[in-house]
C-alpha positions in Angstrom: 153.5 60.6 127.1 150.2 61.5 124.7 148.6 62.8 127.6 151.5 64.3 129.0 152.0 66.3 125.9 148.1 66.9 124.7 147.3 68.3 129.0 148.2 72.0 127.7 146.1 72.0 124.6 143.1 70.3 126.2 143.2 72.2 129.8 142.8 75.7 128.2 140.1 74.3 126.0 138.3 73.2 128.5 138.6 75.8 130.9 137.5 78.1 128.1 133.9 75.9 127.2 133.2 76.3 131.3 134.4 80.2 131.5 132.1 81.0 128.3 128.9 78.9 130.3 129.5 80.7 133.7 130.3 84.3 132.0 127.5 85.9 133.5 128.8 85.7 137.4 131.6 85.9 138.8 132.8 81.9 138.4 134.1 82.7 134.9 137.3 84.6 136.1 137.8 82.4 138.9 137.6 79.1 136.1 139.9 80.9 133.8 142.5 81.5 137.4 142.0 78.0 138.0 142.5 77.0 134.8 145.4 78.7 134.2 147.0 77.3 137.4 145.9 73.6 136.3 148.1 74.9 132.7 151.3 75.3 134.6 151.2 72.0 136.5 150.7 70.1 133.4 153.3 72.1 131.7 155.9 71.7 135.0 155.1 68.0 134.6 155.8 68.0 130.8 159.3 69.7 131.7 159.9 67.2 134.2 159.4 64.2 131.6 161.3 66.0 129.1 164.4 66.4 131.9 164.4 62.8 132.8 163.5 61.4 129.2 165.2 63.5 126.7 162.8 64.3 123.4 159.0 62.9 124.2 156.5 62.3 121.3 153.1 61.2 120.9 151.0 60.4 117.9 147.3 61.2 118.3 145.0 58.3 117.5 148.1 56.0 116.9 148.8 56.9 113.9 152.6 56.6 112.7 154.3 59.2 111.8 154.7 61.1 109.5 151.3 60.2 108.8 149.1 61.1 111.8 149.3 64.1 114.0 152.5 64.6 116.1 153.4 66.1 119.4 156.3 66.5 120.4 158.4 68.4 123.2 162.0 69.1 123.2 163.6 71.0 126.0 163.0 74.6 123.5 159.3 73.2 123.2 159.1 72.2 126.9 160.2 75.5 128.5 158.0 78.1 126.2 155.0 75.7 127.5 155.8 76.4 131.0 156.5 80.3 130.3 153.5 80.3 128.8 151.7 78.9 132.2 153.5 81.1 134.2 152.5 84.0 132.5 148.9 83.1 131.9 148.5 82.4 135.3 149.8 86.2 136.1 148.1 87.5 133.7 145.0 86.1 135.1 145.3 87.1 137.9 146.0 90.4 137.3 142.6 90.2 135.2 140.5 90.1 138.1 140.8 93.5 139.1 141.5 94.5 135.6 139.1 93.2 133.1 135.2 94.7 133.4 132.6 92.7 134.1 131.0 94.0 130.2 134.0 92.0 128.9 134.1 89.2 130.9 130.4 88.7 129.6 131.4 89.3 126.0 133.7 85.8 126.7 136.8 87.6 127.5 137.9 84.6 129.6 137.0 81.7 127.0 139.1 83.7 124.1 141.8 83.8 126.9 142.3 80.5 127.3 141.7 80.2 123.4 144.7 82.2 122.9 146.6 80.0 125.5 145.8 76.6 124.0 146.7 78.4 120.3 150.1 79.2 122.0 150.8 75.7 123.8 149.7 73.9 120.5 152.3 76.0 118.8 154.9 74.7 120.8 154.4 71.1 120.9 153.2 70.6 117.3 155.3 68.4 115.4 154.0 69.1 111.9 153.6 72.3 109.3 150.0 71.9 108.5 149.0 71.5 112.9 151.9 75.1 113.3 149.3 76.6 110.6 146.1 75.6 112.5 147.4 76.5 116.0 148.8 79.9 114.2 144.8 80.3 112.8 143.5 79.7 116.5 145.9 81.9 117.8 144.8 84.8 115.4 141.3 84.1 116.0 141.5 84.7 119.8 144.1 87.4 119.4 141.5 89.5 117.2 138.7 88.7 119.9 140.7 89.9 122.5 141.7 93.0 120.4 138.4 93.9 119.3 136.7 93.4 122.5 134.8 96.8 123.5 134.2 98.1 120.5 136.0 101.2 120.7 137.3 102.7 117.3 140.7 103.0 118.4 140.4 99.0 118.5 138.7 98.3 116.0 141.0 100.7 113.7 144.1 98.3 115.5 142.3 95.4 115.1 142.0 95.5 111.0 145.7 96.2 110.9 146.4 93.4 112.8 144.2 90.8 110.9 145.0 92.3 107.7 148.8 91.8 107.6 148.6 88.6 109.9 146.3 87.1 107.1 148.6 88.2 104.2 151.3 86.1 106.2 149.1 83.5 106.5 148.5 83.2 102.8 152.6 83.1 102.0 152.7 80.5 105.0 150.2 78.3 103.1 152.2 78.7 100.0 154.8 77.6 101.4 153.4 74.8 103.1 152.4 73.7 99.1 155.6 74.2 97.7 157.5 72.5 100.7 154.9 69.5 100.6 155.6 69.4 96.8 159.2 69.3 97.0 159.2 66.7 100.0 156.4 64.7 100.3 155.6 65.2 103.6 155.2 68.1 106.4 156.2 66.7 109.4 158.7 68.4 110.8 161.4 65.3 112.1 160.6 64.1 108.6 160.9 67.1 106.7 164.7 66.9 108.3 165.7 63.9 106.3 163.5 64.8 103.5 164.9 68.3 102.3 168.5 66.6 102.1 167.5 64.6 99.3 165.7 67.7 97.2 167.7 68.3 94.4 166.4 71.9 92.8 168.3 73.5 96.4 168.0 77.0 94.7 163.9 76.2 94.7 164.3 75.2 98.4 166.0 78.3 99.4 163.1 80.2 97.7 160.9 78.2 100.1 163.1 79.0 102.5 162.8 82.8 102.5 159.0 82.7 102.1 158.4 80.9 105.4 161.1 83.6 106.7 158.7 86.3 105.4 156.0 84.5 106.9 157.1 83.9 110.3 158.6 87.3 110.5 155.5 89.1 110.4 154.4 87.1 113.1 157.7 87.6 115.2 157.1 91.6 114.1 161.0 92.1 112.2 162.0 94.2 110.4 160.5 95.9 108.2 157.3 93.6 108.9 156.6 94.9 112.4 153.9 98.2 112.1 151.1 96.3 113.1 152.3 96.0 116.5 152.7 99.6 117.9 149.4 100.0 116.1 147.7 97.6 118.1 149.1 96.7 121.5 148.4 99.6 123.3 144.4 99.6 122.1 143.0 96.6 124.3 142.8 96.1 127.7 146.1 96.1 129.9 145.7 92.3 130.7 145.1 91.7 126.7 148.5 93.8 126.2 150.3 92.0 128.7 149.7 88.5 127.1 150.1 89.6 123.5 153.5 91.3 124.8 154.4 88.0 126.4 153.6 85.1 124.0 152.8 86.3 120.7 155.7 87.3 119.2 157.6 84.5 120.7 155.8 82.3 119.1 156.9 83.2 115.7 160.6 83.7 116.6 160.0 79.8 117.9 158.8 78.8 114.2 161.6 80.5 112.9 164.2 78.7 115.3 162.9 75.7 114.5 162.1 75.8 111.1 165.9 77.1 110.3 168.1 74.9 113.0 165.7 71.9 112.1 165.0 72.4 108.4 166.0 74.9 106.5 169.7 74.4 107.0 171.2 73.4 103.3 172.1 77.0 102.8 172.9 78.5 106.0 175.1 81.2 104.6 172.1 83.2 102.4 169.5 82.3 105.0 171.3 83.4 108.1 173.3 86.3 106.7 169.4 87.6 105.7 168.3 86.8 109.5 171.5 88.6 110.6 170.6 91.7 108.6 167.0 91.4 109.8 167.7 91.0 113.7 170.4 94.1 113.2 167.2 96.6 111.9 164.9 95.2 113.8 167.1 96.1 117.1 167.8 99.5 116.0 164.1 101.0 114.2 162.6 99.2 117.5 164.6 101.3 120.2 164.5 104.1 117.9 160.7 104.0 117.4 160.5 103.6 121.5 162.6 107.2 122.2 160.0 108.8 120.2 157.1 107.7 122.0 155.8 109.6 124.7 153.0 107.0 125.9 153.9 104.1 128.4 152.3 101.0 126.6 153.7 102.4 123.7 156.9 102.9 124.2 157.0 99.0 125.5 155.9 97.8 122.0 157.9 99.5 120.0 160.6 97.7 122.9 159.1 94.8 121.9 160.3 94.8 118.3 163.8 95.9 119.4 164.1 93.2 121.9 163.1 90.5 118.9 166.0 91.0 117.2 168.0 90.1 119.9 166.5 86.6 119.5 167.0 86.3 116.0 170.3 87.4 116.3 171.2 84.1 118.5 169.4 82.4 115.6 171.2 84.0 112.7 174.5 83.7 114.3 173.9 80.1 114.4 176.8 78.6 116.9 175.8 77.0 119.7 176.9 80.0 122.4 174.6 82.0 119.6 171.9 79.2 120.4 172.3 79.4 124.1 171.7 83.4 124.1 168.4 82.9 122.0 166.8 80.3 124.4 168.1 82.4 127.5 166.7 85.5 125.9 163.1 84.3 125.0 162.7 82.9 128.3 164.2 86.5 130.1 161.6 88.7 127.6 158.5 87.2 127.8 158.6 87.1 131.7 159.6 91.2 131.7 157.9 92.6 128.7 154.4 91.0 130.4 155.3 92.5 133.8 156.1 96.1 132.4 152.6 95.9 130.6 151.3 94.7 134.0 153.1 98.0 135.5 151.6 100.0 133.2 148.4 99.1 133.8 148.4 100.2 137.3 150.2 103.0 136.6 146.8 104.2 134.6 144.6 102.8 137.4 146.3 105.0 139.7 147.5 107.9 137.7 145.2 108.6 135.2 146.6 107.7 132.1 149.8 105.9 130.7 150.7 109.3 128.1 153.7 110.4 130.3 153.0 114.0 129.7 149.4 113.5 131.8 150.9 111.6 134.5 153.7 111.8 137.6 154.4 111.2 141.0 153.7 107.7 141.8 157.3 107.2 142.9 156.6 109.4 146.0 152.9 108.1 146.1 153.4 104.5 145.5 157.4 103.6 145.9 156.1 99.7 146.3 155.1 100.5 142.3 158.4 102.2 141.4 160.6 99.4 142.7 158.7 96.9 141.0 159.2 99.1 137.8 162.6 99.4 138.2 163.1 95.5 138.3 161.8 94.9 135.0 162.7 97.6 133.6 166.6 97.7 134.3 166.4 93.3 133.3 165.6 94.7 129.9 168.3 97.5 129.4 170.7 95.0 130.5 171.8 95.9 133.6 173.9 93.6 136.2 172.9 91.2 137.9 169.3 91.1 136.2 168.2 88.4 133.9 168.2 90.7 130.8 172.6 91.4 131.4 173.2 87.5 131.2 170.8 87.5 128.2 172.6 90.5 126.0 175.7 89.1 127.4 175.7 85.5 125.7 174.8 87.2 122.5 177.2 90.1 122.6 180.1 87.8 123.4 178.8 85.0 120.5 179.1 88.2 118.0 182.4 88.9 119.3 184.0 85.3 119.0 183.1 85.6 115.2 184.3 89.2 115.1 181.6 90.5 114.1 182.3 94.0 116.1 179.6 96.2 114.3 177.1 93.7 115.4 178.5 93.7 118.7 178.8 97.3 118.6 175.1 97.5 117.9 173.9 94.8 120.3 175.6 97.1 123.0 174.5 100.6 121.8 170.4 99.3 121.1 170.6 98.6 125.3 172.2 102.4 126.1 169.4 103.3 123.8 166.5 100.7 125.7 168.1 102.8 128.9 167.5 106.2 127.6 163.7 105.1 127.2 163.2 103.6 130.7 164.6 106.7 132.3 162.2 108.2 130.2 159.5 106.7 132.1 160.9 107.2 135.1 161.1 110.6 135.2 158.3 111.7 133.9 155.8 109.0 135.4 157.3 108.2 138.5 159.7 111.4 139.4 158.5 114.1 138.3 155.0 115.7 140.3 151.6 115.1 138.3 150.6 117.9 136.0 147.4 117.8 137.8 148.6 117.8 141.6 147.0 114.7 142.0 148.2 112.3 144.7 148.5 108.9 143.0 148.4 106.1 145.4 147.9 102.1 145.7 145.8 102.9 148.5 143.0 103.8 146.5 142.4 100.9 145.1 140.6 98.2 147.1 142.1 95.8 148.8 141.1 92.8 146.4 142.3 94.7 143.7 145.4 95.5 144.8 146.1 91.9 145.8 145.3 90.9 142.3 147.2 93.7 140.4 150.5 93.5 142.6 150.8 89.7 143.3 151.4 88.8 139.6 153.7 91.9 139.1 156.1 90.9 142.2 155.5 87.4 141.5 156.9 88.1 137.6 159.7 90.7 139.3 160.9 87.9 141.7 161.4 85.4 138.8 163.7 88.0 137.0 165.7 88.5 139.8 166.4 84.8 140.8 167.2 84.2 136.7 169.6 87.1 137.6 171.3 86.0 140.3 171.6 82.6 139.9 171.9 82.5 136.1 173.9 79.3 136.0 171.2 76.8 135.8 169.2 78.6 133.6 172.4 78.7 131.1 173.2 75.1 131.3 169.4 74.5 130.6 169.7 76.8 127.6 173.1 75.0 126.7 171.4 71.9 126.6 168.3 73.2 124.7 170.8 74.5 121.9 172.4 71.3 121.5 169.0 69.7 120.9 168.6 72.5 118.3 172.0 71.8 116.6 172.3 68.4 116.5 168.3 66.9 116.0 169.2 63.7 116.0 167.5 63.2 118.8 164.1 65.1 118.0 164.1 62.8 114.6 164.5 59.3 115.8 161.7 59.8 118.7 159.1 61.3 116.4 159.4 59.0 113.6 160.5 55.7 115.6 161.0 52.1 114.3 157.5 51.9 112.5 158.7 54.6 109.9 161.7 53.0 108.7 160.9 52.3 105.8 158.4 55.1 104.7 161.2 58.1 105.6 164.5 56.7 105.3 164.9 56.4 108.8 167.9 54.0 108.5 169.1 56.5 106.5 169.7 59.3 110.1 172.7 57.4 111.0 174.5 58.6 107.7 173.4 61.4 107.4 174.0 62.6 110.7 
């Protein structure tokens, strides 16, 4: 199982040290596709242990936890490692016709696969101090990948990027201290029993709300999120595409974890807060995307509004709740990366991704409109895509609590997410092009249009079967949520016979 669950941290790794050595030719994006590819297999055989096995755990170097370094992968932790193949394979694809061969020699490939092993290790860690170095590796390939080119418009996005990530950085380290303080320990199946026995629990909410703070910045909630329209649009479309995938999703992961695994002593304070925070972060988000009048940034700003739909199945915290958060992470990072992908070739083709500058491409390219259309309508919410079943689950967990104004604005946020995609639809693919060009896939080569439209109907594809066969993908996200609700599980695997008696394991029966 330790080489099961350490293949998606070292695969990337490696794949980055051979891309970086062959940058100069053309092997380093073929590595970084191959790379990516061998990511997925590892992570599909992951998911299949997890499936047959329940919670698997390893401890590097054979050392007992809580002492040594834990992995560990749950169903939640499984199935953001394979979305995080999938979409790194896409995306890596889609890079070969999209990434220069000036960036490709500044290492774009090796920080690629950086940022992928930062993402995996996320997901599998089973301790605070290893989420905090995988966030660290994370943010150092993110602000490669920003900053690559040198233009000032980057640059400018990548300082406000940095600059707010490393302030919640610093109040994720406090709270590492204080937490280790309280607790004695930072693993996370440990920190479980370990918080139940704190008696200051005013001191531990404190805690509670600083890792809340910290996390959020990294999800982007509000009011933490203006680093990310600042920056997403600036890099190239492959580099948007990934960030607008994984990153966010990696810090509404910490907080689902962290606050259905540890921080649930005072579930009324800490969740009403989350509730509040999802229910601004929906509306400022769709509101900042109907002023926008620029493709990629429109999306962000959809990003932002779409993340508090996650932390809305966390802060309503049933287990339908539960089930609509899983669903949804899985739904977003698969469409939010394929409408970056779209517009990206809608600039390669058009001109430009400001709407005002560009048109047409539904009479020039319809093959390009209907694959806009898929992504685009999953994430408004309409029937029978993935995004309906998604806002579905979480609209009708608001509803069995009664809370109707959160329903109310679940429902209006995705009239409002509709209002902007027609808003790119009219004006990039309906209306003719202010400049009378004749936008078409044609004019790209052959080997770049294999490489720019495979991913995108591969991504669009995926949607629609989550769509239209829904059902196992809820009974998967059923079953994650249970894991989530009742750790039990998730404890006894990580910490294991040999740490009875250093955590109180005996104790899991009781307390349970």
């Amino acid at each position: 199982m330790s080489w099961l669950l350490a293949a998606p941290l070292i695969i990337p790794f490696a794949t980055a040290v051979l891309a970086f050595l062959f940058r100069n030719g053309p092997e380093g994006r073929w590595i970084s596709v191959l790379g990516s590819a061998a990511l997925l297999i590892a992570s599909g055989l992951l998911m299949q242990a997890v499936l047959a096995e329940g919670v698997v755990a390893g401890q590097m170097g054979n050392w007992p936890a809580p002492f040594g370094i834990t992995l560990v992968a749950d169903l939640l932790s499984a199935v953001m490692v394979v979305i995080t193949g999938i979409t790194g394979l896409a995306v890596a694809v889609y890079a070969l016709a999209d990434i220069e061969e000036r960036l490709e020699k500044l290492g774009y490939h090796a920080l690629f696969q950086v940022l992928l092993a930062g993402v995996c290790g996320a997901f599998l860690t089973g301790d605070l101090f290893n989420l905090y170095v995988w966030f660290e590796v994370m943010l150092i390939a993110s602000f490669g990948l920003l900053i690559l080119g040198g233009r000032r418009q980057q640059l400018d996005a990548g300082i406000k990027y940095v600059t707010i990530n490393l302030v919640s950085t610093i109040l994720f380290l406090a709270g590492i201290g204080l937490l280790y303080g309280m607790t004695g320990t930072l693993n996370l199946a440990d920190l479980h029993l370990a918080v139940q026995e704190v008696e200051n629990k005013g001191l531990l909410t404190v805690v509670a709300v600083m890792f809340m703070v910290a996390f959020g910045v990294k999800a982007a909630v509000f009011p933490l999120f203006f680093w990310l329209p600042a920056s997403y649009h600036t890099p190239s479309v492959a580099v948007s595409a990934i960030f607008a995938g994984l990153l966010t999703k990696v810090g509404v992961y910490a907080l689902i974890r962290m606050f259905t695994l540890v921080f649930t002593e005072d579930v009324d304070y800490t969740h009403t807060i989350l509730l509040w925070v999802a229910g601004f972060t929906m509306v400022t988000g769709v509101l900042g995307a109907a002023a926008m009048n620029d493709f990629r940034r429109i999306l962000s700003f959809h990003i932002v509004s779409q993340i508090g739909y996650m932390i809305l199945g966390l802060a309503l915290y049933t287990p339908l709740a539960l089930v609509g958060a899983v669903f949804y992470l899985v739904h977003h990072i698969i469409v939010k990366a394929n409408l970056f992908l779209v517009a990206g070739v809608a600039r390669r083709i058009a001109g430009s991704t400001e709407l005002s500058a560009i048109g047409g491409l539904y009479k020039t390219a319809p093959v390009l409109g209907l694959l806009f259309l898929i992504p685009a309508f999953s994430l408004a919410g309409f029937p029978p895509l993935s995004g309906f079943w998604a806002k579905y689950i979480l609209v009708k967990a608001s509803l069995d609590l009664e809370l109707w104004l959160v329903a109310g604005v679940a429902l209006v946020v995705g009239l409002l997410t509709i209002y902007s995609m027609t808003k790119i639809w009219g004006n990039a693919f309906w209306k003719p092009h202010p400049a009378g060009m004749q936008p078409k896939l044609g004019s790209l080569s052959g080997r770049d249009r294999a490489s720019l439209i495979l991913p995108i109907a591969s991504l669009a594809i995926l949607t629609c079967v989550i769509g239209l066969f829904p059902e196992p993908f809820v009974q998967f996200a059923e079953r994650a949520a249970a894991q989530l609700l009742d750790p039990v599980d998730y404890v006894a695997t990580v910490l294991g016979a040999e740490a009875e008696g250093a955590t109180g394991l005996a104790q899991l029966e009781g307390i349970e």
